[in-house]
C-alpha positions in Angstrom: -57.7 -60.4 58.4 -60.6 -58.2 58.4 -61.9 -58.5 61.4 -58.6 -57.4 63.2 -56.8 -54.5 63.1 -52.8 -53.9 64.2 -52.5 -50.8 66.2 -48.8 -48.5 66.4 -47.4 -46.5 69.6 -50.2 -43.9 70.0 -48.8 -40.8 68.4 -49.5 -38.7 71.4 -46.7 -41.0 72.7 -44.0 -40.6 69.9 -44.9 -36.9 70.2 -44.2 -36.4 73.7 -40.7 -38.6 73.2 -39.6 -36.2 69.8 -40.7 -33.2 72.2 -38.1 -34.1 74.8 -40.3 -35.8 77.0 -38.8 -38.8 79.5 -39.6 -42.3 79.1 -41.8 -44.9 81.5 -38.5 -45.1 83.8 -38.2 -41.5 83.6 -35.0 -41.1 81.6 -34.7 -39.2 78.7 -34.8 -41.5 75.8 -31.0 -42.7 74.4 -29.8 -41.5 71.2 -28.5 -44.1 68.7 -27.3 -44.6 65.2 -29.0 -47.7 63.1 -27.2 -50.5 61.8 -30.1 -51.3 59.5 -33.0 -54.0 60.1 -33.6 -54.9 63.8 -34.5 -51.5 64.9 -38.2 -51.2 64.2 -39.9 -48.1 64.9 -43.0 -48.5 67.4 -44.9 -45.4 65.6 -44.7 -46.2 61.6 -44.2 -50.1 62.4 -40.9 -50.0 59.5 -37.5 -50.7 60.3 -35.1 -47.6 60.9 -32.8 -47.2 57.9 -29.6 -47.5 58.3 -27.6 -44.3 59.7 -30.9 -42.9 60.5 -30.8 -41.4 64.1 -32.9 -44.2 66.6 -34.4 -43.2 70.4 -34.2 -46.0 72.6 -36.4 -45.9 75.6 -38.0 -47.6 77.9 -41.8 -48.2 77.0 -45.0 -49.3 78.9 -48.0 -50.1 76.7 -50.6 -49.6 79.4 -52.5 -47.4 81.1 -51.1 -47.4 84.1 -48.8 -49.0 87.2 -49.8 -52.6 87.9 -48.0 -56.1 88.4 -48.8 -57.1 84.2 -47.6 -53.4 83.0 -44.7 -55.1 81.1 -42.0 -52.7 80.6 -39.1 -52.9 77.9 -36.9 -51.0 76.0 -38.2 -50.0 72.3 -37.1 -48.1 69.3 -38.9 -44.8 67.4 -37.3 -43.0 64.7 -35.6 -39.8 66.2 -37.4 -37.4 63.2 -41.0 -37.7 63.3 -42.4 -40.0 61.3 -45.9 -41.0 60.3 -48.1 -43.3 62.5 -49.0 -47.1 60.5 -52.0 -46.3 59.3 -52.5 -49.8 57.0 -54.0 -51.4 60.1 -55.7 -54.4 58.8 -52.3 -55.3 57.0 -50.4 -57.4 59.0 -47.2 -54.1 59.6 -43.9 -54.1 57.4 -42.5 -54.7 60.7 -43.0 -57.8 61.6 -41.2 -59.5 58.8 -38.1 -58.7 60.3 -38.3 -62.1 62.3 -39.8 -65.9 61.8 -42.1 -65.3 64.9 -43.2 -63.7 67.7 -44.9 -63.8 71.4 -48.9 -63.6 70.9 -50.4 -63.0 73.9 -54.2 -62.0 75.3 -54.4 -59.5 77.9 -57.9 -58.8 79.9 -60.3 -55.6 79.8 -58.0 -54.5 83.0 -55.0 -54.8 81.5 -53.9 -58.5 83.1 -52.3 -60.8 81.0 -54.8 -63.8 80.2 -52.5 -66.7 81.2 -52.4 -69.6 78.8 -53.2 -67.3 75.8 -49.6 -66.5 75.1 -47.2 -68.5 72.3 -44.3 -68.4 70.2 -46.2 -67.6 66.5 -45.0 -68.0 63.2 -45.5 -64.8 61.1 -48.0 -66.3 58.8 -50.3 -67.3 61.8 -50.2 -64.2 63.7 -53.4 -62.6 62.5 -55.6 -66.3 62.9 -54.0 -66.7 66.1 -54.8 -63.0 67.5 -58.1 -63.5 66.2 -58.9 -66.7 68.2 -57.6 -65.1 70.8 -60.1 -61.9 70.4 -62.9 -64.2 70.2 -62.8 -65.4 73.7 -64.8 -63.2 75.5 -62.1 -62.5 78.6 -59.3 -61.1 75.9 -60.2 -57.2 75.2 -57.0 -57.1 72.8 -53.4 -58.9 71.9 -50.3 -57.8 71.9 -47.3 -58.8 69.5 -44.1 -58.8 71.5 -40.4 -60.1 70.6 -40.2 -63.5 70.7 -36.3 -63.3 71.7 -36.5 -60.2 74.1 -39.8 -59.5 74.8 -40.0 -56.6 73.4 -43.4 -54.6 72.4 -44.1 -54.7 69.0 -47.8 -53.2 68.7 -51.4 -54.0 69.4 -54.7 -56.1 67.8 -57.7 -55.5 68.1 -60.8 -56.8 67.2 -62.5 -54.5 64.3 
């Protein structure tokens, strides 16, 4: 997995959501209490422990308003945490499920169509790289393969 790297929420990000700062739809984020595994925290990329405080908010991944700027409601522990720093381990996170949505996006932030699948957990860091090694994909995202959810980002090293 060397030449890949998994990238967390930015921590200016998390920062500005601890700080009381509003989310992409411009609500402050939702306080909730966690029922254990299947609340994964975008900024350390580990589940939320049960009874720990969760924010739920809505999150874009991009840089800005366009038609492929998916949108979708996330989960970040409500006390700071710190940020995954591990980032050629494939993240604690993503063993919560069997598989998730793979899927190339382009240097302008477009989703690469045909480049996205349903992948098991074990292929996810041959199939990102594949993926990175066509020269129209600038990085991958890991999504939800239930709810689309973001997950985090890869990278080519």
């Amino acid at each position: 997995m060397s030449d890949i790297r998994f990238s967390a929420m930015p921590t200016t990000d998390a920062e500005h959501l601890w700080n009381g700062g509003r989310d992409a739809y411009d609500n402050l984020p939702e306080t909730m209490i966690s029922e254990g595994p299947g609340y994964p925290c975008r900024h350390c990329l580990e589940n939320i422990d049960a009874g720990d405080e969760v924010l739920v908010f809505a999150y874009r991944p991009f840089p800005g308003l366009q038609p492929y700027a998916e949108t979708g409601p996330v989960f970040l522990h409500k006390q700071r945490c710190e940020r995954y720093v591990a980032e050629e381990i494939m993240p604690p996170v993503l063993a919560t499920s069997r598989d998730f949505i793979v899927r190339g996006y382009s240097e302008n932030n477009r989703i690469v169509y045909g480049s996205g699948a349903v992948t098991p957990i074990g292929d996810i860091p041959t199939y990102a790289a594949t993926l990175l090694d066509r020269p129209e994909i600038s990085y991958v995202h890991v999504r939800s393969a239930r709810n689309n959810c973001y997950q985090c980002r890869i990278d080519k090293c």
